[in-house]
C-alpha positions in Angstrom: 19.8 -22.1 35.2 15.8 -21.8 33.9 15.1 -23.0 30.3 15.7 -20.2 27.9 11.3 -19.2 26.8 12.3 -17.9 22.9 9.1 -15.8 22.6 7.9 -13.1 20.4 8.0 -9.4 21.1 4.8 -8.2 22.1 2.5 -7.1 19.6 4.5 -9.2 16.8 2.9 -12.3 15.4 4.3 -15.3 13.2 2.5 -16.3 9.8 2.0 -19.5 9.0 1.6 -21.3 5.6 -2.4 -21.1 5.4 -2.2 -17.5 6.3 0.7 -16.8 4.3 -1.3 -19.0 1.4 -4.3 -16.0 1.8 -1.8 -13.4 2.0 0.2 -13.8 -1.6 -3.8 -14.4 -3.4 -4.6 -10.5 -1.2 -1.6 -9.4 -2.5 -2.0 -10.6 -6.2 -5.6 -9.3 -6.3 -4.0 -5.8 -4.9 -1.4 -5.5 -7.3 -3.6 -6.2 -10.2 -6.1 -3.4 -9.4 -3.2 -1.5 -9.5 -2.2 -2.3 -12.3 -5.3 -1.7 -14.0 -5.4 1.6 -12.8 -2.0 2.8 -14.0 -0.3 2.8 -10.4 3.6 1.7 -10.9 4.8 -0.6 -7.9 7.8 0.6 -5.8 9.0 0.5 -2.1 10.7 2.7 0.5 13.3 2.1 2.2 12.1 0.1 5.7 14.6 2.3 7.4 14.7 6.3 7.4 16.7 8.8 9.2 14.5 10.0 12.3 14.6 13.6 11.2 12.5 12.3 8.1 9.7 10.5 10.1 9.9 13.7 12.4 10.1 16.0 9.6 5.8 17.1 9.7 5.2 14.6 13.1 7.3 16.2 15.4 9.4 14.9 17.9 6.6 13.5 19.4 6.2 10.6 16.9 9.5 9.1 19.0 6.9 7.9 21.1 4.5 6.4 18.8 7.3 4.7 16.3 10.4 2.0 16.5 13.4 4.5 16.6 17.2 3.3 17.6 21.0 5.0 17.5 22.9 3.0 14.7 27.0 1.8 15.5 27.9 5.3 14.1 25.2 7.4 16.7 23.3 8.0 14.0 19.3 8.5 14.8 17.0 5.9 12.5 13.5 4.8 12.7 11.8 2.1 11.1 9.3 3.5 8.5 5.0 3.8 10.7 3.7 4.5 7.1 4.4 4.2 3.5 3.4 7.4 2.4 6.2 9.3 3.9 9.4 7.3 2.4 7.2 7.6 -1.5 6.8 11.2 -0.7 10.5 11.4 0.3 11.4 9.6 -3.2 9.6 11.8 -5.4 9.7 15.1 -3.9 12.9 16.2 -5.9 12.3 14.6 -8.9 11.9 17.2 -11.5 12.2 14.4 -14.6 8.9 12.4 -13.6 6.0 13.5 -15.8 2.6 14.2 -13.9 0.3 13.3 -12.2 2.9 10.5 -11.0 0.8 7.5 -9.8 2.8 5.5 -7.7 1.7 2.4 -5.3 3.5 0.2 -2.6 2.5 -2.9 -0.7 4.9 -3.6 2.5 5.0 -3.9 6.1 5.3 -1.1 8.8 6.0 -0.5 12.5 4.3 1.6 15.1 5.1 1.4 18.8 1.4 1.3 20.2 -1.0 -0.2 21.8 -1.6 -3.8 20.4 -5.4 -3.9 19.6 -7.7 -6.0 17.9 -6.7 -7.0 14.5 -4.0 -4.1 14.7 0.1 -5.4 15.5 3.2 -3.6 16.0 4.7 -4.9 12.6 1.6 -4.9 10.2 1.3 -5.2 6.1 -0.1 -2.4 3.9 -1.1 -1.3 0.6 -0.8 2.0 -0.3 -1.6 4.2 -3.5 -0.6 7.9 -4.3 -1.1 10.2 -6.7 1.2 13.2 -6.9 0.9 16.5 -9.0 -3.1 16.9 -8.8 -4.9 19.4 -7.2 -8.4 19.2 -8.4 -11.1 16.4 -6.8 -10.6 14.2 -9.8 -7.5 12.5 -8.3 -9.1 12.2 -4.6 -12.2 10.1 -6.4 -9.5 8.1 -8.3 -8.1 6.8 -5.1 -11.5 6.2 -3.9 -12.4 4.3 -6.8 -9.5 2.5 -6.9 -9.9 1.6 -2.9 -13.4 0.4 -3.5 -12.5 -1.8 -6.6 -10.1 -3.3 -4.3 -12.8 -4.3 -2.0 -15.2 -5.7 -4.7 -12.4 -7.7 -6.3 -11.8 -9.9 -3.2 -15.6 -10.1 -2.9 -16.0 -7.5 -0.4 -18.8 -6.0 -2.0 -20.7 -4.8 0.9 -18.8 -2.0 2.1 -19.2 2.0 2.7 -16.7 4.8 2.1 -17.3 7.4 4.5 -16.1 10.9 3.4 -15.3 14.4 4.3 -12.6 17.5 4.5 -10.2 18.6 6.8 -11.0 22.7 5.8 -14.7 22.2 7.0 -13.5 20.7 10.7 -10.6 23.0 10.9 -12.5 26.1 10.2 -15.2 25.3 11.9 -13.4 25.0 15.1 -11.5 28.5 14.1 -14.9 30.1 14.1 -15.3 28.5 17.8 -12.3 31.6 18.4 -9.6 28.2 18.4 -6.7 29.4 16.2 -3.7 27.8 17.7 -2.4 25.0 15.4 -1.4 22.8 18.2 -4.8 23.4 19.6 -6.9 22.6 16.2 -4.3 19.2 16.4 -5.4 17.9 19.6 -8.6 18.6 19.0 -9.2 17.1 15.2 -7.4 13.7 16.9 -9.9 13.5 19.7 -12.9 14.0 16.8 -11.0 11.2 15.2 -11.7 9.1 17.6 -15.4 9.5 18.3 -16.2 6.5 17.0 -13.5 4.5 19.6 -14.5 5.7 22.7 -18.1 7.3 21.9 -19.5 11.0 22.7 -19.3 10.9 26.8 -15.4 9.8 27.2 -15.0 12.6 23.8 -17.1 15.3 25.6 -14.3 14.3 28.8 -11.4 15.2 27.0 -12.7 18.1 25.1 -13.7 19.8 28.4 -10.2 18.6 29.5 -8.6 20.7 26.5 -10.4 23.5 27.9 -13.5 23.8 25.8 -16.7 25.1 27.7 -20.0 23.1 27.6 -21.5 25.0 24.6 -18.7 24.5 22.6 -18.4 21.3 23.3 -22.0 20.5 22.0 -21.4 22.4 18.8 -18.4 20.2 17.9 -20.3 16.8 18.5 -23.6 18.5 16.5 -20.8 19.3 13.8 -19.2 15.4 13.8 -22.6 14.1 13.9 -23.6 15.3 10.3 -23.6 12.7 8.0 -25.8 10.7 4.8 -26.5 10.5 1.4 -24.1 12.4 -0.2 -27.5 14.1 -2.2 -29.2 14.7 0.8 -26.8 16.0 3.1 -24.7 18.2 0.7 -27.8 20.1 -0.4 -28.3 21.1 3.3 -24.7 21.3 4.8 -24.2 24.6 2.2 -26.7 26.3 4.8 -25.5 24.7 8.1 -21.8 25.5 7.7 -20.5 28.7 9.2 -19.5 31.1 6.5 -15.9 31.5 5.6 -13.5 30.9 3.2 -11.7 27.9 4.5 -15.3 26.2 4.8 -16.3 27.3 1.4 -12.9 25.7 -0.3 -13.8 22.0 1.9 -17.4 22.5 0.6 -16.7 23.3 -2.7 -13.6 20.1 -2.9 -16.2 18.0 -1.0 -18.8 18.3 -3.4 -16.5 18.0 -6.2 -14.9 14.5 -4.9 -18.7 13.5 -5.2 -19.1 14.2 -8.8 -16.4 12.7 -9.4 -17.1 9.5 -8.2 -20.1 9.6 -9.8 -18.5 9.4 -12.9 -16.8 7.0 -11.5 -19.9 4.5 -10.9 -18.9 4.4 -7.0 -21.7 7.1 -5.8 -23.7 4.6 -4.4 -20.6 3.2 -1.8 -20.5 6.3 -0.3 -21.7 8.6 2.3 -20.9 11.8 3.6 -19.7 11.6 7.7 -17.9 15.0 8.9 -17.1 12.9 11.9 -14.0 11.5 9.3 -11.0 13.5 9.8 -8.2 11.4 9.6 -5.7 11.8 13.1 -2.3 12.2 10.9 -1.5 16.3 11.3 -0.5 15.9 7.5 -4.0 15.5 6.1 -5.2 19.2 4.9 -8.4 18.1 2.3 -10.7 15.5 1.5 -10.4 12.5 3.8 -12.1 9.4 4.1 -12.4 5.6 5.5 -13.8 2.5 4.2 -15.8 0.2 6.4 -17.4 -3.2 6.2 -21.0 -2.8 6.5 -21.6 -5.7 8.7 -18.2 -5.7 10.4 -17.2 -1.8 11.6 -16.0 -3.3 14.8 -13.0 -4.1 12.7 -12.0 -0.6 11.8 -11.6 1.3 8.7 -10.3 -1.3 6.3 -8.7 1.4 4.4 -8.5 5.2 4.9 -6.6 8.4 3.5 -7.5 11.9 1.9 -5.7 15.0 0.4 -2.0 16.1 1.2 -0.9 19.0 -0.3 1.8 20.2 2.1 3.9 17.2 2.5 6.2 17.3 -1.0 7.6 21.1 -0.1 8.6 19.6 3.3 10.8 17.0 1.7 11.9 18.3 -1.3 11.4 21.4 -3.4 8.9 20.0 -6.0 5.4 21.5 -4.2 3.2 19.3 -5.8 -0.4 18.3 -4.4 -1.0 15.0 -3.4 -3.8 12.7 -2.2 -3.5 9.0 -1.5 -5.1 5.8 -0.1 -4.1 2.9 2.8 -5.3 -0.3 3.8 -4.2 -2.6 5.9 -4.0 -6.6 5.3 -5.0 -7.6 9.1 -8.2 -6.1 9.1 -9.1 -6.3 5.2 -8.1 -10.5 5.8 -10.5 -10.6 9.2 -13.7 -9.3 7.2 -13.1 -11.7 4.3 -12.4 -14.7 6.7 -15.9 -13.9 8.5 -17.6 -13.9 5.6 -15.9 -17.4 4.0 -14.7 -15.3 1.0 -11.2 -16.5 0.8 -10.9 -19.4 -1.9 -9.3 -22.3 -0.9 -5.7 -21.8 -1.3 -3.5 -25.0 -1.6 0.4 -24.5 -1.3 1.2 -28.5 -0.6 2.5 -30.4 -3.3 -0.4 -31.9 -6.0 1.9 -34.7 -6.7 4.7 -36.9 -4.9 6.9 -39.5 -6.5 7.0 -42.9 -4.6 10.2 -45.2 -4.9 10.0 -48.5 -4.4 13.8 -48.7 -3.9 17.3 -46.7 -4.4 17.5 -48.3 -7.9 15.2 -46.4 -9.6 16.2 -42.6 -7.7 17.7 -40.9 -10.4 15.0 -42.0 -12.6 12.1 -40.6 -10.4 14.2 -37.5 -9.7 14.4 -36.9 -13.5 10.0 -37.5 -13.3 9.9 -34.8 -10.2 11.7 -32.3 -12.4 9.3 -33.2 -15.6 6.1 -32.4 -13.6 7.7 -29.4 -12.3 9.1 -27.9 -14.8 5.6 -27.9 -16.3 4.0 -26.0 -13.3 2.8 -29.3 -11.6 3.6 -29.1 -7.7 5.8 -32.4 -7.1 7.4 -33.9 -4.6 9.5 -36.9 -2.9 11.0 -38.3 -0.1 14.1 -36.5 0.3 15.1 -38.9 3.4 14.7 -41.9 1.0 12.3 -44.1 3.7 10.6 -47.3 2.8 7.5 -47.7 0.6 5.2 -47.2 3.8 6.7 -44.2 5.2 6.6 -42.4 2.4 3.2 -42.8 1.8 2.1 -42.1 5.1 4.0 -39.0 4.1 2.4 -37.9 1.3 -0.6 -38.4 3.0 0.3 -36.2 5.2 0.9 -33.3 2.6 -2.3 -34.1 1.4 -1.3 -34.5 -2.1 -4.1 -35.9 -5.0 -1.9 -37.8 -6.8 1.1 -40.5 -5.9 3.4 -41.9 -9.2 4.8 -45.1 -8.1 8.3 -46.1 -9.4 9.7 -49.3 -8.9 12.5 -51.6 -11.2 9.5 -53.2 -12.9 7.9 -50.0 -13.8 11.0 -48.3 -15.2 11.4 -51.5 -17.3 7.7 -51.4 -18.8 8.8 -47.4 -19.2 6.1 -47.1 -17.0 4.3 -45.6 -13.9 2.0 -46.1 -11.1 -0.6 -43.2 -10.5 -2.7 -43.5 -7.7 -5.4 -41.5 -6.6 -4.8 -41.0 -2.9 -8.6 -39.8 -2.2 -10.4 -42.8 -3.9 -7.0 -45.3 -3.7 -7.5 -46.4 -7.1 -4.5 -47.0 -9.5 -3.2 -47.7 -13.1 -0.3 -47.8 -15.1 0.1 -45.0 -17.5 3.3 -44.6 -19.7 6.2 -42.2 -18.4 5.7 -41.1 -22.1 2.7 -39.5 -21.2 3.0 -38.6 -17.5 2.4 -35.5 -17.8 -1.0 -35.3 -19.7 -2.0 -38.2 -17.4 -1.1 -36.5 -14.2 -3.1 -33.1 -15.6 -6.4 -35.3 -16.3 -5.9 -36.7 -12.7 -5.9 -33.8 -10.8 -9.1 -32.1 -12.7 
């Protein structure tokens, strides 16, 4: 019988502690933008019943999403999104005051393809604002997104914006009308900037699109610029209509806003931006690092004003934001912007013998309970090993404890990068350790 190979799942990674280490500093920085912008933390549940995740998807998202038949036959899916399951929580609560502001930062699962910096199970933040219907909200979310990007240093980025109305109806003035139709073809305009205008132009003349038509669309998702510039002509460009005229009229109102805002100069208009979730009916956008876009969009979202009424009967319009930690982490690691994160003990507490344990142990717990990292040799080795150990952990600071020391009320502190040591008294450990490690 072959050895058993334990390995992961495809598309499924571990973390280890240096990752993890950049991780919890990401997720502080999150929260704390958060915070300052009023957003109140909360999470969904992980799991949802299937006919929520298929609720506006479809039964098509089966294939895109980690579903399963519980012990009672039960369909249940493991959550692709977070804005679904906080949508879900607040769409029948009458007694929360608006605009409710709510945010989330947790992992999902989607069944696809693994790609570059993209996994099956993947981390997310995620803000929402519930309740608002004018542009003032979708430039809050921006605003907040962007501030999240300059607070871990990524100062260099764009936010690249549009509206759902003005692709939507300018494919309904192409003669398309059928909502399936405008679906499949907004999600191959989403990808544009994947697979580039030849393999697009392929699969809109697959969906049955003549060559003319085909043109017009990739003129259309070619606009883009300075939101000054390109909204002073677009007016004239766009086909008349009244669903164009309500994307032009929130698009151009999402740009005041953020100039109030002070975030006008991160971004840029791009009608190629639709967003390829059906639920998106407004402004959309995406976040990129200027010198890194082969990552992705670091963090997308836009307007969704239909989504409460589906699960609840509090209509209320809704806009919101994403990110995701795998790509947001790649940018920052190529540009060296992480600091460096230390989760290893500062301190360990050498014994010379078994005599003097209980009075070391009492010296671990001092340090720590004054937010000093300490450690010691749980295994109780000999002098040696347990430096060699604590070299290992690549602590700054060794306290010796021996009979003689605990006599003299006394201990050894050693600098384990220079090797120099002196006796300081267990009176004043603490203070002493503190100066050490500055």
């Amino acid at each position: 019988m072959s050895e058993a190979q334990f390995t992961l799942p495809r598309g499924m990674k571990d973390i280890d502690p240096e990752e993890m280490s950049r991780r919890i500093w990401l997720t502080d920085k999150i929260r704390q933008e958060l915070w300052n912008y009023g957003f109140q933390m909360l999470e969904p549940s992980p799991v949802e019943n299937l006919e929520t995740l298929e609720a506006k998807s479809g039964p098509a998202v089966r294939d895109e999403i980690y579903w399963f038949k519980d012990k009672a036959e039960r369909n249940l899916g493991l959550r692709f999104d977070l804005t679904v399951g906080m949508t879900r929580m607040v769409a029948n609560r009458f007694d929360l005051p608006e605009p409710i502001k709510i945010s989330c930062i947790g992992g999902v699962w989607r069944y696809d393809e693994p790609q570059f910096a993209r996994y099956r199970y993947h981390t997310q933040w995620d803000a929402e604002i519930y309740g608002v219907a004018d542009p003032s909200a979708d430039a809050e979310i921006i605003a907040l997104g962007s501030d999240i990007l300059e607070s871990v240093g990524l100062k260099d980025h764009l936010v690249k914006i549009s509206n759902r109305k003005l692709v939507e109806g300018f494919l309904r003035g192409l003669g398309i009308q059928s909502q399936n139709d405008l679906d499949l073809l907004i999600r191959i305009v989403d990808k544009l900037g994947k697979i580039g205008s030849e393999q697009a132009e392929r699969e809109f003349t697959r969906a049955g699109l003549s060559k003319d038509k085909v043109k017009r669309i990739l003129g259309f998702a070619d606009i883009g610029g300075d939101p000054d510039k390109v909204l002073g002509e677009l007016e004239s460009k766009l086909p008349k209509g009244e669903m164009i005229h309500q994307g032009f009229k929130e698009l151009s109102g999402t740009v005041d806003m953020i100039e109030s805002l002070g975030k006008k100069e991160k971004i840029r208009i791009d009608l190629g931006i639709v967003r390829g979730i059906s639920y998106y009916d407004g402004t959309v956008f995406e976040a990129y690092d200027r010198d890194g876009e082969d990552v992705g969009a670091i963090f997308g979202g836009g307007r969704f004003d239909k989504l409460s009424k589906i699960y609840g009967k509090r209509d209320m319009p809704a806009t919101g934001v994403a990110g995701g930690f795998e790509r947001l982490m790649l940018s920052l690691e190529r540009k060296d912007l992480f600091p460096d994160i230390q989760q290893h003990p500062q301190v360990f507490v050498v014994t010379v013998n078994e005599t003097v344990w209980n009075e070391a142990v009492k010296t671990v717990q001092l340090l720590r309970s004054q937010g000093i990292r300490t450690d010691y040799d749980l295994k109780q080795r000999p002098l040696g090993k347990q430096f060699e150990y604590a070299d290992s952990l690549k602590v700054r600071v060794s306290l010796v404890l021996g009979p003689r020391e605990i006599k003299e009320g006394s201990v050894r502190l050693k600098n384990m990068k220079t090797g120099e040591e002196k006796s300081v008294k267990l009176s004043s450990v603490v203070d002493q350790t503190r100066k050490a490690l500055q």
